[in-house]
C-alpha positions as a printed Julia matrix, in Angstrom:
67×3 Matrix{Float64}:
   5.76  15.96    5.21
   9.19  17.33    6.31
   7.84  20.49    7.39
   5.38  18.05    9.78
   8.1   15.91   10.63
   7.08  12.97    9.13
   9.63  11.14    6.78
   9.43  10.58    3.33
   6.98   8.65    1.67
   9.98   5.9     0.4
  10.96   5.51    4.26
   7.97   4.88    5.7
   7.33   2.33    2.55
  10.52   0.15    3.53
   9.54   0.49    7.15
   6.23  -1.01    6.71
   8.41  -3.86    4.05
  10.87  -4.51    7.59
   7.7   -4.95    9.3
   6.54  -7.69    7.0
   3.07  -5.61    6.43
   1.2   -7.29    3.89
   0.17  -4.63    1.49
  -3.49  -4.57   -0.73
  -3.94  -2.05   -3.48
  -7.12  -1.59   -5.37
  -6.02  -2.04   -8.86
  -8.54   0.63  -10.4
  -7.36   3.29   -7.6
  -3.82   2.49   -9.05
  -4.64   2.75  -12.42
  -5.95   5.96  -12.13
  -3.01   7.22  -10.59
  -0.7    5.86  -13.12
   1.39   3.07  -10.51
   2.18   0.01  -11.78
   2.5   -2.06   -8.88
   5.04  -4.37  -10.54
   7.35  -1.51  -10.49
   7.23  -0.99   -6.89
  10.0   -1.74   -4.84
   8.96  -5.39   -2.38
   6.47  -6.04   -5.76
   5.74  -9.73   -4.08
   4.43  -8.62   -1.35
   1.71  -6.29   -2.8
  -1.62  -7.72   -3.92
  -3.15  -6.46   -6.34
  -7.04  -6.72   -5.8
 -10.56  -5.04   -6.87
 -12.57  -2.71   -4.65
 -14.67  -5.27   -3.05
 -11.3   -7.32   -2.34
  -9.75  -4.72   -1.11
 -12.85  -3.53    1.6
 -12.88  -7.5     2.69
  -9.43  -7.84    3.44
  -9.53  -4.62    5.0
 -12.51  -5.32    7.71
 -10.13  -8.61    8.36
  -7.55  -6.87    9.42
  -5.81  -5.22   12.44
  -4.63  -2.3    10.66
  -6.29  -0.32    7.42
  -4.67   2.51    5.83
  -6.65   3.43    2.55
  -4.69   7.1     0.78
C-alpha cells in the first residue's frame, strides 16, 4: 500500500470511524480470518451479521466495500 500511495490499513479504518460509516462484517468471513470484532478499535459501531445479512444491508446501501 505505501509503495501505491495509499495509507495504512489503521488510517483509512479511523477515517471511515470520523466519517461515522456504519460498518457490517460477515461473522463467518471473520472467523476464518481469525478477527474478533470485539477487539477492534470503534467495536460499537461494527455489526456483526451472517452472509445473507450482510448481502441485504449491502444492496441498501450507498456504498459497499466487501475485502
Amino acid at each position: 500500500m505505501k509503495q501505491k500511495g495509499i495509507d495504512n490499513i489503521d488510517i483509512l479504518y479511523n477515517n471511515v470511524l470520523e466519517m461515522g460509516a456504519h460498518i457490517h462484517v460477515c461473522e463467518t468471513s471473520a472467523q476464518l480470518f481469525g478477527i474478533d470484532c470485539k477487539e477492534l478499535k470503534g467495536s460499537e459501531f461494527i455489526d456483526r451479521c451472517g452472509v445473507t445479512t450482510l448481502l441485504s444491508n449491502s444492496l441498501k446501501g450507498k456504498i459497499t466495500l466487501f475485502i
